[in-house]
C-alpha positions, 0 to 999 in steps of 0.5 A: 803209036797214038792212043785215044784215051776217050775210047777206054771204057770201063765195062764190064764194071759199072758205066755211068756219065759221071764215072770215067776210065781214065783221069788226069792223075793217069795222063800225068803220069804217063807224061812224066814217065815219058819226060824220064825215060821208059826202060829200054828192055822188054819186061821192065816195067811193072804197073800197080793199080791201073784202073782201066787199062789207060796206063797199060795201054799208054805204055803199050803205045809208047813202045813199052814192052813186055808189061806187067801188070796187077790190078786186085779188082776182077772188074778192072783186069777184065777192062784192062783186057777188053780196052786192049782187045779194042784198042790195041789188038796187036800188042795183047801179048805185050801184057800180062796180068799177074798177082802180087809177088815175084813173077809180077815185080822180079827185076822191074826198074820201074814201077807205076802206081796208082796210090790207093786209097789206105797207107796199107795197101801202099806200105803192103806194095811197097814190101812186095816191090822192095823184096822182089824188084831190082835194087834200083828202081824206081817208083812213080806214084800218082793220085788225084791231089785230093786225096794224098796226104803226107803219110803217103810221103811217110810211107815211101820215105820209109822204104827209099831214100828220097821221095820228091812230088812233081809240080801239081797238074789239073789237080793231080800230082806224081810222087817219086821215089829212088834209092831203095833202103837195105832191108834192115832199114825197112819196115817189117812185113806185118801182113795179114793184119790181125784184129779179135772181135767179141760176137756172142761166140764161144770165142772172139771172132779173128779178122786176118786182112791183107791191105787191098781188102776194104776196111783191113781187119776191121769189123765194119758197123754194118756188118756188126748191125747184121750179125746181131740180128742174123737168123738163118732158115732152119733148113739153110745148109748153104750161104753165100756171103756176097762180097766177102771182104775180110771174111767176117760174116762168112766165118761167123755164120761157119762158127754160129752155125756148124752144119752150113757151108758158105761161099764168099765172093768177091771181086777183089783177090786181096778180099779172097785171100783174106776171107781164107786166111780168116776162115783158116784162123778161126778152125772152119776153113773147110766149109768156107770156099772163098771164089774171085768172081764178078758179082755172082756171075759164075752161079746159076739162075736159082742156084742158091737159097740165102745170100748175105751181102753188105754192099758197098755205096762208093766206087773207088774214090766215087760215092756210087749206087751202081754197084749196090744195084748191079749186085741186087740184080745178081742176086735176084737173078741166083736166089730160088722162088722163096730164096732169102737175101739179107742186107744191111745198109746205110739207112739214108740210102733208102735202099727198100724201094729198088730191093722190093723191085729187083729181088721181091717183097722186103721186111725190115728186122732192124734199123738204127742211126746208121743202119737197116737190116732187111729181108728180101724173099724172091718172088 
């Protein structure tokens, strides 16, 4: 069964001319995946990180079936259903999007895997397919040359025998890995990572991050900038934290102000997960419902009366403004006539002039070097 790879979109997450569903990293590894052999038993092969649907589907072409598949972004696992609903309507039972754990990778021979972009999230994949695959698989990881590095190399020797990196094509290369270590030989599991923060609280702040979350346990500087300059309506008794990450504004707010309830959104299921574990870390996990959602899609229009968002300026790989203009539009559309979004951004973005346009008049109440912090009430 033939594919055309130049029908996958990426919808719903944000298109543009210079943003693609699939890339030569993907067309390698599908080719050398084929090159060895793909498991002959339904149910075998497991997919991490596949962007679109290319690898999904390519398998599914192949006559691969019983394929599992996780992909952290909400965005991506809708596509990757989207993708096949067009392309491939008769095979979309042959796929199932799972979490990470031991439904997704129990007694999978063969992983592909789309390296990501930190050492973490690749040592945190790398656990879950050790403790759950069969004995003997094996691993194929593939990224644009770019941006690997030998710590990726570090990372899987660590947990197999023998790593080996393929020829490079169109500047992409596949590393792979055979010959899983004992458990003993292993690194420990050390996740949720852990990091303690000084914020002008009666206590410091703790992050708890699992590794597909932005920034791990990190305090991002922008985030820092907001909250020493965050000042809540008197009246505020519900926030939402639009992309939430690791939690770190959604939990101070709990903790600086004990009367709020906050929801936090975001689009990946490691940043959901993390934001509870901060949340549960730091006493207020009762007032914090943390949501996996695409954007703010599942709030009603003028729903909500201040959201707080730090939005992110690449996408994957790609330095992007979409995504930051996609949420501002969401938000426009959620916050009540008078409603409050606080920002912080990257100050050489100049950010103010699509603010004033999507969501309504807009103040500044900090700026340094790096950052500004701004007020939109909607009109």
């Amino acid at each position: 069964m033939s594919l055309n790879f130049e029908l996958l979109r990426r919808w719903p997450d944000v298109e543009a001319q210079n943003l693609a569903a699939v890339d030569a990293a993907d067309r390698l590894l599908l080719d050398l995946g084929a090159a060895t052999g793909w498991p002959s038993a339904p149910g075998q092969l497991v997919i991490l990180g596949d962007h679109y649907g290319a690898l999904t589907l390519g398998v599914l072409a192949a006559g691969v079936r019983g394929v599992r598949v996780h992909q952290d972004a909400l965005s991506g696992s809708r596509a990757i259903t989207a993708n096949a609903r067009r392309l491939l309507p008769e095979l979309g039972d042959e796929f199932r999007l799972l979490p990470l754990g031991d439904e997704l990778l129990h007694g999978a021979t063969l992983v592909l895997l789309v390296l990501p972009r930190s050492l973490d999230a690749l040592e945190e994949m790398l656990d879950f397919i050790a403790e759950h695959a069969d004995p003997g698989v094996r691993v194929m990881a593939t990224g644009r040359i770019k941006h690997m590095n030998h710590g990726m190399n570090e990372v899987l020797g660590s947990y197999f025998e023998s790593v080996t990196a393929s020829l490079g094509r169109q500047k992409s290369r596949v590393l792979t890995a055979v010959g899983l270590r004992e458990k003993t030989a292993r690194p420990a599991p050390r996740f949720p990572l852990h990091s303690s923060h000084d914020l002008a609280l009666a206590e410091p702040l703790a992050l708890r991050a699992f590794a597909q979350t932005f920034g791990g346990a990190k305090l991002d500087p922008g985030t820092r900038f907001l909250l020493e300059h965050l000042e809540l309506p008197g009246d505020a008794q519900h926030v939402v934290d639009l992309g939430c990450g690791n939690g770190s504004i959604a939990t101070f707010v709990a903790l600086k102000y004990p009367d709020v309830r906050v929801l936090a959104s975001d689009q990946s299921a490691s940043a959901v997960a993390s934001t509870a574990a901060t949340a549960a870390a730091n006493g207020v996990g009762e007032r914090i419902t943390a949501v996996q959602d695409d954007a703010l899609a599942a709030r009603g229009d003028g729903s909500e009366s201040v959201v707080l968002l730090n939005p992110p300026f690449h996408m994957g790989n790609t330095v992007h403004a979409g995504i930051a203009l996609k949420l501002f539009t969401d938000v426009a559309r959620v916050l009540a006539p008078g409603g409050e979004l606080w920002c912080v951004w990257n100050s050489h973005l100049g950010y103010r002039g699509q603010l004033e346009k999507l969501v309504g008049p807009t103040r500044q109440v900090a700026k340094n070097p790096k950052f500004t912090v701004t007020v939109s009430t909607r009109r």
